[in-house]
Backbone as ProteinMPNN parsed JSONL, in Angstrom:
{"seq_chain_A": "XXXXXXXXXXXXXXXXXXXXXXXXXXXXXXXXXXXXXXXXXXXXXXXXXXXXXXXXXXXXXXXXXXXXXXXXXXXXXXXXXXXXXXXXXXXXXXXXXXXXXXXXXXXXXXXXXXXXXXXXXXXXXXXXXXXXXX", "coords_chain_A": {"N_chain_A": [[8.78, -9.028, -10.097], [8.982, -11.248, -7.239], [6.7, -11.271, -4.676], [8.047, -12.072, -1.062], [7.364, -13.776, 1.784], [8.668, -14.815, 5.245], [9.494, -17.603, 7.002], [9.035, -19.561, 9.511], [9.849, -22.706, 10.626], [8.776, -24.632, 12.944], [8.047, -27.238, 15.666], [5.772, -28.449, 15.546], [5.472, -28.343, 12.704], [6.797, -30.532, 11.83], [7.536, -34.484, 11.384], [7.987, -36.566, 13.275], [10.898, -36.989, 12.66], [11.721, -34.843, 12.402], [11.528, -33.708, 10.157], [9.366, -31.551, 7.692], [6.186, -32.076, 7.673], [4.64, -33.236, 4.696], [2.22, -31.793, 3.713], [2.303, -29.224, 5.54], [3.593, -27.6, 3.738], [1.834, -26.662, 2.012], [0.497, -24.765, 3.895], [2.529, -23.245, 4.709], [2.331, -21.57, 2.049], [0.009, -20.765, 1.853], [-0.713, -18.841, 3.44], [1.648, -17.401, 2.963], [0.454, -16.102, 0.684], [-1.805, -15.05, 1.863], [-0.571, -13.038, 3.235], [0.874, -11.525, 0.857], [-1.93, -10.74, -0.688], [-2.676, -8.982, 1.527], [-0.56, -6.63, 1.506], [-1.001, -5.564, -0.432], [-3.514, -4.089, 0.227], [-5.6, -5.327, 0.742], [-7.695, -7.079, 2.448], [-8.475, -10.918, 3.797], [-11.034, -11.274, 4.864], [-12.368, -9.031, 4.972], [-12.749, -8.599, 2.302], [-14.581, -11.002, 2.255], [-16.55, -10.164, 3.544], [-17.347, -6.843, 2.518], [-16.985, -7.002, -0.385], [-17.64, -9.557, -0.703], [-17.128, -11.263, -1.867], [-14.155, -14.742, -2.17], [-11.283, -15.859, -2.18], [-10.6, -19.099, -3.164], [-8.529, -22.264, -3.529], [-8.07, -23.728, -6.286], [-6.881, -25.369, -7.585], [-3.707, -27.117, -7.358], [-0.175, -27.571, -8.248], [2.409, -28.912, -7.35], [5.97, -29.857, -6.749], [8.121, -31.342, -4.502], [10.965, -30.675, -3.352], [13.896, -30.572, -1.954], [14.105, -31.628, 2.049], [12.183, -29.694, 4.297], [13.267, -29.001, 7.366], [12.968, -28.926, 11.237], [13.189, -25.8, 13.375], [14.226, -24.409, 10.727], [14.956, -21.197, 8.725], [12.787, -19.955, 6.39], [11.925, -18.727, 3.316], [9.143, -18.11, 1.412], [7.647, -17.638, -1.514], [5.755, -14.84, -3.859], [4.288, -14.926, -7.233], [2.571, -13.34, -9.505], [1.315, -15.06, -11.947], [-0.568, -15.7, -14.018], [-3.916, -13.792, -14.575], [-6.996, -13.757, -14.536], [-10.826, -13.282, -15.698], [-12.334, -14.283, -13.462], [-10.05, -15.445, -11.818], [-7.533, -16.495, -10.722], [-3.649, -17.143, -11.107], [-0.859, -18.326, -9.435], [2.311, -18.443, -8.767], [4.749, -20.15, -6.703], [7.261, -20.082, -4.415], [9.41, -22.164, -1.971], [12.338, -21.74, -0.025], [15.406, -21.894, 1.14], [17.711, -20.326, 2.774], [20.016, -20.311, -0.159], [18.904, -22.919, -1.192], [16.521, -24.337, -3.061], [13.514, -25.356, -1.992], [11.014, -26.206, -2.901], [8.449, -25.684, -5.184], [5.513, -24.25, -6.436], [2.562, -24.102, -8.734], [-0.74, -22.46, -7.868], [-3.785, -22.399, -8.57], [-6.439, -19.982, -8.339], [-9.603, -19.342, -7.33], [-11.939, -16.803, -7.454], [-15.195, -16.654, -5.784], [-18.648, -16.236, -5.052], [-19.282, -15.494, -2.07], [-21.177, -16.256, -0.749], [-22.383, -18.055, -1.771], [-20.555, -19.803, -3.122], [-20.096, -19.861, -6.035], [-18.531, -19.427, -8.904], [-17.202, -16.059, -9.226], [-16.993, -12.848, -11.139], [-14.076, -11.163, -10.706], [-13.666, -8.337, -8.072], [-12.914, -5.149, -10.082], [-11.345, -3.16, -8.344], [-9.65, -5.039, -7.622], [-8.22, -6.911, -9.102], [-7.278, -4.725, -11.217], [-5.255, -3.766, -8.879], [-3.262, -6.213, -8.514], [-2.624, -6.705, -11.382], [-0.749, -4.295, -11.657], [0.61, -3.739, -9.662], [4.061, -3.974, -7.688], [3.897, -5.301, -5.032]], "CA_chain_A": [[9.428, -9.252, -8.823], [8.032, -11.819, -6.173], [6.678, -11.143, -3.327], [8.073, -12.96, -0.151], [6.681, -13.753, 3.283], [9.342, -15.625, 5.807], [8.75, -18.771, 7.954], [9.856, -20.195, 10.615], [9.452, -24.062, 11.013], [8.42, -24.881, 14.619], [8.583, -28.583, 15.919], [4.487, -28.841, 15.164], [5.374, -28.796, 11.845], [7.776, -31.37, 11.656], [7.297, -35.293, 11.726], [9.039, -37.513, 14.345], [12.256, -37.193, 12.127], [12.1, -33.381, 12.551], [11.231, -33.141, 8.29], [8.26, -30.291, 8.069], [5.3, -33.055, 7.093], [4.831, -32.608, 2.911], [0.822, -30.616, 3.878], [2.398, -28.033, 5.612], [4.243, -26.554, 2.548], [0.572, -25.818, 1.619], [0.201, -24.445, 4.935], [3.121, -21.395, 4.301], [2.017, -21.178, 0.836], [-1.391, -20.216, 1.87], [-0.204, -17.712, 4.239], [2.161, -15.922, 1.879], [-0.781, -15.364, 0.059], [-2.753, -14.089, 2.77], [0.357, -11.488, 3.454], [0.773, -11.016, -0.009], [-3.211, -9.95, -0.726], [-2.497, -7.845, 2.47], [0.293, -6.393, 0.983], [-1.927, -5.104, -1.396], [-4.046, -3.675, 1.156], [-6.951, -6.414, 0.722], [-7.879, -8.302, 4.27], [-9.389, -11.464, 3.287], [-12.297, -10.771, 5.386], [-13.262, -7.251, 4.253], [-13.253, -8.874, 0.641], [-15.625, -11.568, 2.042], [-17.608, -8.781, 4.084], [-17.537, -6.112, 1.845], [-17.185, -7.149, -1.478], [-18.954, -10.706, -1.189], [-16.021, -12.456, -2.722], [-13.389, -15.028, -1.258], [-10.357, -16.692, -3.019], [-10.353, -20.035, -3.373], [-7.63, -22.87, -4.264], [-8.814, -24.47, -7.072], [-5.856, -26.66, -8.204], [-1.859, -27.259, -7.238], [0.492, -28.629, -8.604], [3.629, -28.892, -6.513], [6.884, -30.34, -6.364], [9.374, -31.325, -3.567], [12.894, -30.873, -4.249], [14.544, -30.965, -0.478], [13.129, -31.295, 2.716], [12.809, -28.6, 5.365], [13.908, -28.92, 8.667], [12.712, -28.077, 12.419], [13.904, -24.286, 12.948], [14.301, -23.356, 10.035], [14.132, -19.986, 8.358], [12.638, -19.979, 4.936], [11.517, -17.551, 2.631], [8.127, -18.136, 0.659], [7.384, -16.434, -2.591], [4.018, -15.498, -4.475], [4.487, -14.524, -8.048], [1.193, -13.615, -10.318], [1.953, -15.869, -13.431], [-1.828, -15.589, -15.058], [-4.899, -13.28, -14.179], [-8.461, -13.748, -15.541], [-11.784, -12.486, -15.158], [-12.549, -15.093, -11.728], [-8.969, -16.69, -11.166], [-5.491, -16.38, -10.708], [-2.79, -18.204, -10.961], [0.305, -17.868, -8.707], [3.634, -19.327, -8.86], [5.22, -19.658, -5.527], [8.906, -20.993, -4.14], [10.019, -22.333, -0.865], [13.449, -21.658, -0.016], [15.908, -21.862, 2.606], [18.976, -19.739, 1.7], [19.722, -20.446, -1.746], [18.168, -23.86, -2.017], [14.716, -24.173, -3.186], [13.043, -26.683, -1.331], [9.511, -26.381, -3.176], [7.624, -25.091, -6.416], [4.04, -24.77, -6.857], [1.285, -23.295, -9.392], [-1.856, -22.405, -7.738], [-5.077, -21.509, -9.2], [-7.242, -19.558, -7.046], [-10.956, -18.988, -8.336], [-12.353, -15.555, -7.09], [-16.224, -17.291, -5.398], [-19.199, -15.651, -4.715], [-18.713, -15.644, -0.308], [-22.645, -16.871, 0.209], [-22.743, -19.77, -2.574], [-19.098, -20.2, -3.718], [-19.973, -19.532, -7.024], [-17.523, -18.376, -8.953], [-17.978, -14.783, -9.608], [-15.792, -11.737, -11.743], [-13.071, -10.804, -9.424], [-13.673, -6.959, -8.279], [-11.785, -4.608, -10.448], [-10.299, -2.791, -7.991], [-8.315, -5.955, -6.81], [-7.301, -7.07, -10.692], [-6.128, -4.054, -11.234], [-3.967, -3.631, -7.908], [-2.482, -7.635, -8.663], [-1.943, -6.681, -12.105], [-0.4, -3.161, -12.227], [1.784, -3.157, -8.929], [3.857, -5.096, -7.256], [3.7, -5.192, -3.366]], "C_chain_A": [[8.462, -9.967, -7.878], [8.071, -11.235, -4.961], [7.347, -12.033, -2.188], [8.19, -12.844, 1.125], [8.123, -14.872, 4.123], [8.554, -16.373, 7.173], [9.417, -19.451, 8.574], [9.2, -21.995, 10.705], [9.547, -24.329, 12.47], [8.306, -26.504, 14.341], [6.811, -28.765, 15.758], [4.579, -28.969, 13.502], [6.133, -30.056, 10.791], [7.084, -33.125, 11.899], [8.32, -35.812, 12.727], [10.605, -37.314, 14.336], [12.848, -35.216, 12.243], [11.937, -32.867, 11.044], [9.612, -32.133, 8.929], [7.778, -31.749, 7.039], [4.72, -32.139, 5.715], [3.095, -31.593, 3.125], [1.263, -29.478, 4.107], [3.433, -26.983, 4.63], [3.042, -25.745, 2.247], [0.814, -24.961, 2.493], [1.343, -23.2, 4.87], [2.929, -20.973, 3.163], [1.117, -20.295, 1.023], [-1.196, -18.597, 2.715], [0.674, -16.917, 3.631], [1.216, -15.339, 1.298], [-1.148, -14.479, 0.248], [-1.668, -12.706, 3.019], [0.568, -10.767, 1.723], [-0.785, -10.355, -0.704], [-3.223, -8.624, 0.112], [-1.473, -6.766, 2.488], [-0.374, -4.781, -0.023], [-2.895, -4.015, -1.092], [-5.542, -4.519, 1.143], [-7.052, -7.245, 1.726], [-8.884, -9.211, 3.635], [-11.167, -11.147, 3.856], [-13.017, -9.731, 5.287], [-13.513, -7.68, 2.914], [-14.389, -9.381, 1.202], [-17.072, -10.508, 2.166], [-18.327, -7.625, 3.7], [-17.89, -6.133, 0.543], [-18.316, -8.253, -2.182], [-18.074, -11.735, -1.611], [-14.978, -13.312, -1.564], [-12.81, -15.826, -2.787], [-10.076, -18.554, -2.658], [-9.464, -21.253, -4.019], [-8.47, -24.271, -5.257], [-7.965, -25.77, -7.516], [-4.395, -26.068, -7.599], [-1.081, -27.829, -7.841], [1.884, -27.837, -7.605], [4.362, -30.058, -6.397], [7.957, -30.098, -5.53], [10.422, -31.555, -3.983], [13.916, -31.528, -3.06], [14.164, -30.797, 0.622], [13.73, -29.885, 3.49], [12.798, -29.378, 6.691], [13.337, -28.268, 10.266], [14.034, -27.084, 12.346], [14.812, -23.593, 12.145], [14.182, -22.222, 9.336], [13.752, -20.163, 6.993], [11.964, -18.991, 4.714], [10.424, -18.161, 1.717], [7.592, -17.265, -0.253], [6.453, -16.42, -3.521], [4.478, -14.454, -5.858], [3.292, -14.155, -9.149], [1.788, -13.985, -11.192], [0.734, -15.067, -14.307], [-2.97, -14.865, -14.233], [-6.16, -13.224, -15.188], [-9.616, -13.059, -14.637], [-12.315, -12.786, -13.662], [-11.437, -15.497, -11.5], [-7.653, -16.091, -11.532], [-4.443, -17.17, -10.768], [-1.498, -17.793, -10.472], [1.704, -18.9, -8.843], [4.215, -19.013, -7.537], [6.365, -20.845, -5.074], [8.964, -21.17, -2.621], [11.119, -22.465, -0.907], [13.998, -21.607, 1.186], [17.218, -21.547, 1.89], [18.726, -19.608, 0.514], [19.127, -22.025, -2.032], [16.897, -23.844, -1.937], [14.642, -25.839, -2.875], [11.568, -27.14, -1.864], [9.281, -25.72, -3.968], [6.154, -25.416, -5.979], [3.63, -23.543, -7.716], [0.42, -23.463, -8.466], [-2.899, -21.729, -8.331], [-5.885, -21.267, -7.905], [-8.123, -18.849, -7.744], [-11.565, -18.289, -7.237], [-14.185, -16.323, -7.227], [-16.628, -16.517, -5.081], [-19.01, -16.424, -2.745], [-19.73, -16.548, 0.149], [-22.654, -18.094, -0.508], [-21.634, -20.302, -3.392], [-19.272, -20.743, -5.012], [-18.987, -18.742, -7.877], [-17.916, -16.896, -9.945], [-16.586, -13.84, -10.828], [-15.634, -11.281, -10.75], [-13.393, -9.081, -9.536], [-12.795, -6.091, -9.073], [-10.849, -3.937, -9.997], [-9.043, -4.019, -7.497], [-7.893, -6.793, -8.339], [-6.617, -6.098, -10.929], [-5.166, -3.904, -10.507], [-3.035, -4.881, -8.662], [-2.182, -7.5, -9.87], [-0.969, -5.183, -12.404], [0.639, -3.266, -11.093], [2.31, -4.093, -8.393], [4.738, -4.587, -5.776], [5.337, -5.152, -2.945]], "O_chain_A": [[7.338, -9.514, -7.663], [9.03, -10.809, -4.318], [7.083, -13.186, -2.528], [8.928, -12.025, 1.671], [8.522, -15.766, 3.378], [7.643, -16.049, 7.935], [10.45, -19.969, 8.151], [7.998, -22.209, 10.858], [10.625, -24.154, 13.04], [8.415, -27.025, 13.23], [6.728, -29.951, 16.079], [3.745, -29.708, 12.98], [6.051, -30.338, 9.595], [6.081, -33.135, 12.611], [9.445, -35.323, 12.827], [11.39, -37.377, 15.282], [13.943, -34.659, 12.174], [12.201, -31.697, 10.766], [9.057, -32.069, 10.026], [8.421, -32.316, 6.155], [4.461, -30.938, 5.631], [3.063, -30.565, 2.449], [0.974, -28.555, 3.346], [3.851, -25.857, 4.9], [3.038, -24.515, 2.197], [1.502, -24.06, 2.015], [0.852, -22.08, 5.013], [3.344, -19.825, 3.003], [1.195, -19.165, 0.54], [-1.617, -17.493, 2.369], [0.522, -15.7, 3.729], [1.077, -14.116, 1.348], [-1.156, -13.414, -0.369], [-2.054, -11.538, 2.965], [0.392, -9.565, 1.523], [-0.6, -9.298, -1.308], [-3.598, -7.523, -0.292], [-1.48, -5.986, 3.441], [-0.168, -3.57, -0.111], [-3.139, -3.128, -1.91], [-6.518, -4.004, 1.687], [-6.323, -8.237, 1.741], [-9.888, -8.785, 3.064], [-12.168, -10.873, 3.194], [-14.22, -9.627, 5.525], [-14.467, -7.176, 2.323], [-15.401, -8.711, 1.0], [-18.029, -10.214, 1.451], [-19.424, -7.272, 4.135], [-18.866, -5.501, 0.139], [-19.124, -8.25, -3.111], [-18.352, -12.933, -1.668], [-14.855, -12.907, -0.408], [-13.354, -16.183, -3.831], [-9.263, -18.948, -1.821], [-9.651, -21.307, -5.235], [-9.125, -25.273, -4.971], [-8.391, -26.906, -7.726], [-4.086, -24.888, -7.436], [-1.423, -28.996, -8.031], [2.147, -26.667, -7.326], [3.85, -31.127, -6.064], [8.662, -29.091, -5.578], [10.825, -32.399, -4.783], [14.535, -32.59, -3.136], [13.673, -29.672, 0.706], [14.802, -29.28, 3.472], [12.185, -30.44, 6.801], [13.329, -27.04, 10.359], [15.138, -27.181, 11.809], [15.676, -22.746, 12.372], [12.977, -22.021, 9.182], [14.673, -20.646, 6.334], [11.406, -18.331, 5.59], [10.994, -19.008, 1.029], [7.094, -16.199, 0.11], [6.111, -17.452, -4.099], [4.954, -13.343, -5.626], [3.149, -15.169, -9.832], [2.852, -13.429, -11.465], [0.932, -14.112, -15.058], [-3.063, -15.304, -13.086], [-6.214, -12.751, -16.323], [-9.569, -12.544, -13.52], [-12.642, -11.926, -12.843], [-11.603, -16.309, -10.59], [-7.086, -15.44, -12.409], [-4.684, -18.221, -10.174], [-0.962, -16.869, -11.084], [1.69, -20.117, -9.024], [4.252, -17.845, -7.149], [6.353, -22.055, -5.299], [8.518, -20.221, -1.976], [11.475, -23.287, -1.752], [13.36, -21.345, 2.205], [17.725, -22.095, 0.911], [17.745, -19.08, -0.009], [18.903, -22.284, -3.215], [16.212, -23.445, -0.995], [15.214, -26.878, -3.206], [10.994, -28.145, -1.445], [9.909, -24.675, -3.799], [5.711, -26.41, -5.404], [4.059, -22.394, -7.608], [0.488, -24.578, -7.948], [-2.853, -20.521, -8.567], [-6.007, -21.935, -6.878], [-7.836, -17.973, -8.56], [-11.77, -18.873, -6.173], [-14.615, -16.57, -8.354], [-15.883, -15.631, -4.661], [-18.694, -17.566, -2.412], [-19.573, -17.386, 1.037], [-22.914, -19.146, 0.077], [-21.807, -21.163, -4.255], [-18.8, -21.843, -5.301], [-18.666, -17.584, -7.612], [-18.617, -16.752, -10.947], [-15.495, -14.317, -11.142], [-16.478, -10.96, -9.914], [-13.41, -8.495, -10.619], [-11.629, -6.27, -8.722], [-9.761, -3.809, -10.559], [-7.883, -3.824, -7.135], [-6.802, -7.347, -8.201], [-5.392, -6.227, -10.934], [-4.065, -3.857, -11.056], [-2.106, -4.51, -9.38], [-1.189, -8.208, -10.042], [-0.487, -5.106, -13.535], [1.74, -2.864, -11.471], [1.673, -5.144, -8.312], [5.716, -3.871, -5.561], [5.668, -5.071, -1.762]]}, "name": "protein", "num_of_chains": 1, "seq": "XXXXXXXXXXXXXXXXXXXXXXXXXXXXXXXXXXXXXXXXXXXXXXXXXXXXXXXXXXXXXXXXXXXXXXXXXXXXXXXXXXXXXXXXXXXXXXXXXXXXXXXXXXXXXXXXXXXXXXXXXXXXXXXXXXXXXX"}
């Protein structure tokens, strides 16, 4: 079951024509994330702080299907596809109603915080992302 975070399109994310400019898809992607980690009960900043670690986007692939729209509501969804010893891989949808307006894979490589090395992801946060779901 995916997780999903909702989003509002405001007129900053829109071009001239009122379309949401094709970056900021990243831009609620990244932020489901961040609610979905938090979800979890993981604050990125207590990982960096505490643990030492930070998640990093290593690769995307994403395709546009239809655009979005100033004020609209959409729904953003983070799915774990693949989990390894440093990296993750997420599958995540943009939607508005029932049409999907966006796909992406992301890989996200689990970095040491001081030299963004990539490190083995703590086990308590593999196990949470693979055993439950938020």
């Amino acid at each position: 079951m995916a997780f999903v975070w909702p989003v509002r399109v405001y007129w900053e994310d829109t071009d001239a024509g009122g379309v949401v400019y094709y970056a900021n898809y990243l831009k609620f992607m990244e932020r489901a994330r961040s609610e979905w980690l938090r979800a979890f009960g993981f604050e990125q900043d207590q990982l960096r702080d505490e643990a030492g670690v930070v998640f990093v986007v290593r690769r995307v692939e994403i395709d546009y299907l239809a655009p979005a729209r100033f004020n609209d509501a959409l729904d953003v969804s983070v799915s774990l596809y693949e989990a390894g010893r440093a990296s993750l891989v997420v599958r995540q949808e943009l939607v508005r109603g029932s049409a999907r307006l966006a796909k992406a894979e992301v890989t996200l490589a689990c970095v040491d915080a001081a030299n963004f090395k990539p490190v083995r992801m703590p086990p308590m946060i593999l196990q949470a992302l693979t055993t439950h779901t938020p």
